[in-house]
Backbone as CSV, one residue per row, in Angstrom:
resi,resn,N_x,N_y,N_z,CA_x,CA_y,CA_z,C_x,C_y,C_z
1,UNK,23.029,119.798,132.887,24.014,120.116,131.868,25.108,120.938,132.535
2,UNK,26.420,119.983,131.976,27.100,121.165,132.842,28.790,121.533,131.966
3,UNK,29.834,122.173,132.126,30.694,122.490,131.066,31.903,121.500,131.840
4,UNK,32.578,120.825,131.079,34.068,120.218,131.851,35.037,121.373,132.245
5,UNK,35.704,121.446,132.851,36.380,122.784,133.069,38.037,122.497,132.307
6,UNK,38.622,123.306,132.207,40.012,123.103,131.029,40.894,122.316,131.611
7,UNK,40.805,121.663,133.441,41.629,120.591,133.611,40.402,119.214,133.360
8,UNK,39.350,119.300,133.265,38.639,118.108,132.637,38.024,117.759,133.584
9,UNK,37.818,118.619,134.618,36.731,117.900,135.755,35.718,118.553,135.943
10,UNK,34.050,118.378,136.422,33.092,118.771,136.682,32.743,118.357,138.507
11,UNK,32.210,119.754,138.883,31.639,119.354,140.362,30.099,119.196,140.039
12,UNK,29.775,117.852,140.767,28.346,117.372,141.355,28.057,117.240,142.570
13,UNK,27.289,118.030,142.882,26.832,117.680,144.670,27.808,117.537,146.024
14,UNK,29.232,118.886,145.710,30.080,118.652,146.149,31.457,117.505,146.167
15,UNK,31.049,117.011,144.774,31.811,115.911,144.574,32.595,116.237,143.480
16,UNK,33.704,116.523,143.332,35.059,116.456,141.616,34.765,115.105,140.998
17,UNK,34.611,115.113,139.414,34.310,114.006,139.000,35.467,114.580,137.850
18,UNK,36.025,113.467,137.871,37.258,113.743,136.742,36.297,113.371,135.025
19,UNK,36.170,113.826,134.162,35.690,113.019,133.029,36.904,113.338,132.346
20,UNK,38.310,113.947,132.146,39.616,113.765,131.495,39.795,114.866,130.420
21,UNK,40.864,115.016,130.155,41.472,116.104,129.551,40.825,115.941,128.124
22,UNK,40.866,115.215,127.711,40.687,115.123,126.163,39.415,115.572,125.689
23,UNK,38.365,115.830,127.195,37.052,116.227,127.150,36.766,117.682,127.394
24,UNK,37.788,118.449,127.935,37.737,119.597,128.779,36.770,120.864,127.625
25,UNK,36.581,121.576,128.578,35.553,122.337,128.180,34.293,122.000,126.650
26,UNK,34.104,120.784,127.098,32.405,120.629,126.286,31.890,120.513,126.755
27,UNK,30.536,120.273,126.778,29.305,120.371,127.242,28.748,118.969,127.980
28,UNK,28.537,118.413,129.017,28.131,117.364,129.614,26.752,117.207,130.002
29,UNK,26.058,116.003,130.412,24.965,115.972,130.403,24.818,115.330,132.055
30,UNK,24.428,115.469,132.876,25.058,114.667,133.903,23.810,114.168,134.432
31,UNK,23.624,112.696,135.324,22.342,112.195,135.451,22.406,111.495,137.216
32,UNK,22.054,112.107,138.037,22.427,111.904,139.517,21.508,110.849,139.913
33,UNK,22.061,109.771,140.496,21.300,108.122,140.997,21.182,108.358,142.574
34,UNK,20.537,107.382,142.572,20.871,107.258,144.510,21.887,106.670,144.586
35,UNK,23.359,105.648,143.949,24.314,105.774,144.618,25.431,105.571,143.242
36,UNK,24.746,106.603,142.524,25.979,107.129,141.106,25.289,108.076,140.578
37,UNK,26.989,108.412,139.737,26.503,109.846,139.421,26.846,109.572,137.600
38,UNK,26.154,109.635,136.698,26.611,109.369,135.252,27.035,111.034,134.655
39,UNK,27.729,110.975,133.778,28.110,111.932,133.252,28.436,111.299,131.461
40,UNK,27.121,111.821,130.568,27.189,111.496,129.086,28.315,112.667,128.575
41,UNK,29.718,112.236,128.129,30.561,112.938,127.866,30.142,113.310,126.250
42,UNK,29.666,112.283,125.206,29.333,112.409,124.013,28.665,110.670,123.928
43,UNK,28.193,110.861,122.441,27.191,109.870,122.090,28.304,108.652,122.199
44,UNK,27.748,107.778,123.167,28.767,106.101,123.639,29.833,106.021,124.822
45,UNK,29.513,107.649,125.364,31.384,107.505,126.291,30.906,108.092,127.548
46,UNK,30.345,107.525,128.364,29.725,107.889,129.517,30.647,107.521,130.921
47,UNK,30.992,108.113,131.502,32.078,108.212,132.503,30.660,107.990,134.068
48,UNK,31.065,106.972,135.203,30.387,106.671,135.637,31.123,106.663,137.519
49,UNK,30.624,107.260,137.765,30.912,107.611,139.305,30.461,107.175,140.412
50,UNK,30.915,106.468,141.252,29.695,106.049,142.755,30.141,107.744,143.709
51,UNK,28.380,108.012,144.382,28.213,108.635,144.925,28.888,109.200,146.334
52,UNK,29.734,109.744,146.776,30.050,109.739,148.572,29.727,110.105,148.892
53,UNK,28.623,110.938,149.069,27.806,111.813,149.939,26.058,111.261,149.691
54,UNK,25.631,111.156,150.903,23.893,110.924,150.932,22.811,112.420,150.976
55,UNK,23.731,113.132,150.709,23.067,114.428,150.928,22.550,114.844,149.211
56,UNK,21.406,115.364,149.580,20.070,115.815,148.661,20.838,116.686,147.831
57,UNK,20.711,116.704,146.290,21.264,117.826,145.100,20.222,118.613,145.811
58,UNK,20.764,119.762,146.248,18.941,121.128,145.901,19.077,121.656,144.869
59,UNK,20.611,121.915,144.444,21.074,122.909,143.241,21.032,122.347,142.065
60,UNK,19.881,122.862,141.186,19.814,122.200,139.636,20.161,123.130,138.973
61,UNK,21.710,123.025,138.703,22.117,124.950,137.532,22.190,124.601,135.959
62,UNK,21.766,125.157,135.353,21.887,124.767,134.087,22.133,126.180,133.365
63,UNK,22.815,126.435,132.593,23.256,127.743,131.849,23.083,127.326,130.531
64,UNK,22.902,128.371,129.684,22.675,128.457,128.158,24.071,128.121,127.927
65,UNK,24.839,126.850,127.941,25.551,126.477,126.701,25.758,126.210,125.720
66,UNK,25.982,127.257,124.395,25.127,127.069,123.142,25.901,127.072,122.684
């Protein structure tokens, strides 16, 4: 889980993933593949990324966004 930031992008695994302005600061759900990265913006609108890096997530952060 992670927050869009107020220009509308989220970092994964060293990677900027744009999910867009109209989304900025809500709450995302994000789901890391071996060569994509999904990001559930809300229920039906899932923004979908191929991976550039082969290197291992270690960092799983999740904060009380309530």
């Amino acid at each position: 889980i992670r927050r869009v930031s107020v220009r509308g992008a989220i970092m994964v695994g060293g990677q900027r993933i744009q999910a867009g302005l109209a989304h900025a600061r809500k709450t995302v759900a994000v789901t890391v593949g071996p060569d994509t990265i999904q990001v559930a913006v809300e229920p039906g609108i899932t923004v979908t990324a191929a991976r550039t890096s082969s290197r291992d997530i270690r960092r799983h952060k999740a904060s009380n966004y309530g």
